[in-house]
C-alpha positions, -999 to +999 in steps of 0.1 A: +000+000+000+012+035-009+023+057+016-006+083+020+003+120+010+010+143+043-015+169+032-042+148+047-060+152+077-047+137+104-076+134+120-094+111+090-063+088+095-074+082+133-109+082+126-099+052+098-077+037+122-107+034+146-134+023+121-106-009+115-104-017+150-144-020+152-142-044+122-119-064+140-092-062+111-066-058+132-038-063+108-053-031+083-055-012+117-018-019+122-008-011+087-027+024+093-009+033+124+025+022+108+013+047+080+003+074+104+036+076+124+058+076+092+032+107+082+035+124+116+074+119+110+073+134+080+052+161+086+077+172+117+112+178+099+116+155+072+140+163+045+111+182+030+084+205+039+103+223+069+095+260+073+120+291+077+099+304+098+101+341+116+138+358+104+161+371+129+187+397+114+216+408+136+241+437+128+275+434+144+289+458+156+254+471+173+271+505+172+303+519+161+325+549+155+338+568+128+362+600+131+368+617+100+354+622+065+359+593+043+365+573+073+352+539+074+335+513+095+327+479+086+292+458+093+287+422+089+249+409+091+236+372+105+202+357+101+193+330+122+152+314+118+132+303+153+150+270+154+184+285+152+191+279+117+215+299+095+197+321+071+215+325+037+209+351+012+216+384-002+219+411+024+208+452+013+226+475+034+214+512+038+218+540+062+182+561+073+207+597+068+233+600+042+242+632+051+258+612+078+271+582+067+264+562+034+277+523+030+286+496+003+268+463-008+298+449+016+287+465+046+316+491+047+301+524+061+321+555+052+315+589+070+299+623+051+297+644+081+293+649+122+259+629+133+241+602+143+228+577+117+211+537+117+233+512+094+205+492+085+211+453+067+178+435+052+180+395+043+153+373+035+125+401+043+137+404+077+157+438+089+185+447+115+199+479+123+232+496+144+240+526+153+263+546+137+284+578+146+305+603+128+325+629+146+346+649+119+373+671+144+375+704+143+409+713+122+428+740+135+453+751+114+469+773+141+455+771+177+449+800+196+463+811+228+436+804+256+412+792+234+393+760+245+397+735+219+374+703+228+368+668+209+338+648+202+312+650+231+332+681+252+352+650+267+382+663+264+393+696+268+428+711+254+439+752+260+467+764+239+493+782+257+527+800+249+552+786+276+573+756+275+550+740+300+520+717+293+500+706+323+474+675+320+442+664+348+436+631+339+415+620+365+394+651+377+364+651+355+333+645+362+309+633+330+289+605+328+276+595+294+255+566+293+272+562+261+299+549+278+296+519+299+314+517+337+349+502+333+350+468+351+385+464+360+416+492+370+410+520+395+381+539+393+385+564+421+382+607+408+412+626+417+387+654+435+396+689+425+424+683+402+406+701+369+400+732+393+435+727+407+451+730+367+431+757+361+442+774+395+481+767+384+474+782+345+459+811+361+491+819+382+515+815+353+495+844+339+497+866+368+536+859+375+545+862+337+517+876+316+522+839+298+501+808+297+511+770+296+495+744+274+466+725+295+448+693+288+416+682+303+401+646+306+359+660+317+350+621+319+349+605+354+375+579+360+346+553+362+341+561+325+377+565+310+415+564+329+437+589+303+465+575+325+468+537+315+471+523+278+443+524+260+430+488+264+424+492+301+418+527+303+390+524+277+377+493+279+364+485+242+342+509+241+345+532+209+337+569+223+361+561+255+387+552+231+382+580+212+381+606+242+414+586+252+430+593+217+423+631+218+438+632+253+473+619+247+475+634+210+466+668+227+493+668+246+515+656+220+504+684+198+511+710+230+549+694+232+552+699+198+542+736+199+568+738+231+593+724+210+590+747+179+590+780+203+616+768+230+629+735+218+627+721+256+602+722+285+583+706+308+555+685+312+532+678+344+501+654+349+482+667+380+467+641+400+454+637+437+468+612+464+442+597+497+478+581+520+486+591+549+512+613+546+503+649+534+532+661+509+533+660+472+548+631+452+570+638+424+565+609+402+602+604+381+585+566+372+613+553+400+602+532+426+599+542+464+627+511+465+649+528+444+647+563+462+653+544+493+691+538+478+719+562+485+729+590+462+756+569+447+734+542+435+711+571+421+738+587+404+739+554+383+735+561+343+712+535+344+690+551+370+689+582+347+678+561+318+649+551+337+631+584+347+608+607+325+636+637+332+664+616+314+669+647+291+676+667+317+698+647+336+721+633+309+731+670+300+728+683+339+764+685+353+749+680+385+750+644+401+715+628+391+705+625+431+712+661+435+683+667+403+657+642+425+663+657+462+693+686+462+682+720+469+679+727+432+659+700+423+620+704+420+614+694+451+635+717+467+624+749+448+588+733+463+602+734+500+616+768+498+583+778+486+573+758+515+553+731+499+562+696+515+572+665+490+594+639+483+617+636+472+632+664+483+662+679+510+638+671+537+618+640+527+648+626+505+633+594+498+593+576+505+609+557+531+579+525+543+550+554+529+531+548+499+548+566+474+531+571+435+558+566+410+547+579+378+521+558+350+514+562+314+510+598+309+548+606+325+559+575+306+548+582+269+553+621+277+581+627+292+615+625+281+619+582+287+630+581+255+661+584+234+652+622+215+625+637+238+627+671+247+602+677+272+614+664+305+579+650+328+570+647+367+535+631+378+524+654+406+504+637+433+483+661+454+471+653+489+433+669+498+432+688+528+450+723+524+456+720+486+430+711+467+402+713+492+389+753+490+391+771+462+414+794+483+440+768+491+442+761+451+453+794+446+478+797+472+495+766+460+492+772+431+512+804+430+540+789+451+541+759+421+541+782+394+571+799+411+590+766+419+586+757+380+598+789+370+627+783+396+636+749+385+634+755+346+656+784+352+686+767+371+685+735+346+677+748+311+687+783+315+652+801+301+617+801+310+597+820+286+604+815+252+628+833+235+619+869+227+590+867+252 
């Protein structure tokens, strides 16, 4: 007997099925139900007759950045039915603004201008979209003296100066985007005060010279970004962190640049705030508390000097390299005269058993570590109460830091101001 075609009712095949049974002919009632299982079988996945089903189209990445006209990003698509099953076929890709963004057959989006668009990619009737953003920077052919500058979002904030100082707040800002996820790893804690403290130390430069150093800004809140580690942790994968992270360190590249051309040396300072115990700055040369702990001797070690992020000035200094960490005309010691506790310094020479910040990424990639650099850089650490707590102790500090750079660029390159100035 013929297998029975699976576009019939089930329902007539039990109901035949039963009618046998009454007739007693068992054996045709066996054949049925033989027949109705290999139909049920059929009917539910067979090698024909299955269903796609509802389409499920997913765009990866779900959002993404571009930076820059004629910049790209590329988009892949998936399509998966309700069983799981790929989903094959010609995908369309279009974007709902081309003002924005427009994008190839291949899912390569290329950016038009600033804004907001949706990538969208259509296969097999079924549609899935992403976001995508286009920040075009603003080109300045020549910055301007004391005018804020700032990148996609007001992240990040950079101030053109004309001294061979550039000062950087990594870790005092205080944005949120929900944009931007919360890091999950690294420290997360805001240096408290630290933007209001740079702008307290610009601002007495001004008054003691009529000039203005180069400053760089970080407005996100640690929790968001940390400008002071590489960009993997201090960014995290997300696409506008990295992005804020990249306009923060080439800012300050561009503003050692500009120190360079004018004054072909200089110096460069990331502000930051400290919670130990101890309440003095520390001056963060990217050697270890261990290290300070050793005698002058061992400091005065070429391979000491090749270590720190003032190597510049301590392989041309004919001053033992200790006496450039702790002497009297080190930083430090300009600081104590203007009677500003740190270490090191004549009278806290080394961190001794006390916590003790060495110096991270910023005084690393910035300073002068490497063979060629010209701008020589110190990590400050702040402690809280009487220097960055009141907007009054910020100024009082600041002036005496202003006047201990002044001091200390004086004694060791021989200029402050640029030349002319």
């Amino acid at each position: 007997m013929a297998v029975p075609n699976v576009a019939w009712p089930r329902l007539v095949w039990i109901a035949m099925i039963m009618v046998m049974l009454r007739l007693s002919r068992r054996w045709w009632a066996a054949h049925l139900m033989l027949m109705t299982i290999v139909l049920f079988a059929t009917s539910c996945g067979g090698d024909s007759g299955t269903a796609v089903g509802t389409v499920t189209v997913t765009v990866e990445p779900g959002e993404a950045l571009v930076v820059g006209i004629g910049e790209t990003a590329s988009f892949s698509a998936r399509a998966v039915d309700v069983s799981g099953n790929m989903v094959s076929g010609a995908v369309t890709w279009e974007t709902n603004d081309t003002r924005v963004a427009t994008v190839r057959t291949d899912g390569v989006a290329m950016g038009v201008a600033t804004g907001t668009t949706v990538v969208t990619a259509t296969l097999a009737g079924a549609v899935g979209t992403a976001k995508l953003d286009v920040f075009v920077p603003q080109n300045a052919a020549v910055y301007e003296r004391g005018v804020s500058y700032f990148g996609r979002g007001s992240y990040v904030e950079y101030i053109p100066g004309d001294l061979p100082v550039v000062l950087s707040a990594p870790h005092g800002g205080a944005l949120t985007p929900s944009e931007i996820g919360d890091r999950t790893f690294g420290t997360t804690v805001t240096d408290r005060n630290t933007v209001e403290l740079v702008r307290a130390i610009r601002d007495a430069f001004i008054e003691q010279t009529g000039l203005a150093p180069h400053v760089v800004i970080s407005h996100l809140r640690r929790t968001k970004l940390d400008p002071n580690r590489d960009i993997v942790e201090a960014a995290q994968g997300n696409p506008y962190a990295e992005q804020a992270w990249r306009e923060f360190q080439e800012w300050i590249q561009v503003a050692r640049v500009a120190v360079e051309e004018r004054s072909e040396r200089g110096m460069y300072f990331d502000i930051h705030g400290h919670g130990h115990d101890v309440d003095r700055l520390e001056l963060g040369y990217l050697l270890s508390a261990a290290t300070l702990n050793q005698t002058d001797i061992n400091l005065d070690a070429l391979a000491v000097v090749a270590t720190t992020s003032i190597r510049e000035i301590g392989r041309d200094s004919p001053l033992p390299f200790s006496q450039l960490l702790r002497g009297p005309t080190s930083f430090g010691g300009f600081l104590q005269v203007a009677g500003v506790r740190s270490v090191p310094s004549p009278s806290d020479p080394s961190p001794g058993s006390e916590a003790y910040f060495t110096g991270g990424y910023n005084a690393r990639a910035h300073g002068s570590l490497s063979d060629g650099e010209m701008i020589s850089g110190i990590q400050i650490e702040h402690h809280y109460t009487g220097l960055r707590d009141t907007d009054q102790n910020r100024r009082a500090y600041a002036t005496q830091v202003a006047a201990a750079v002044r001091l200390f660029m004086m004694e060791h390159y021989g200029f402050f101001a640029p030349a002319g100035e």
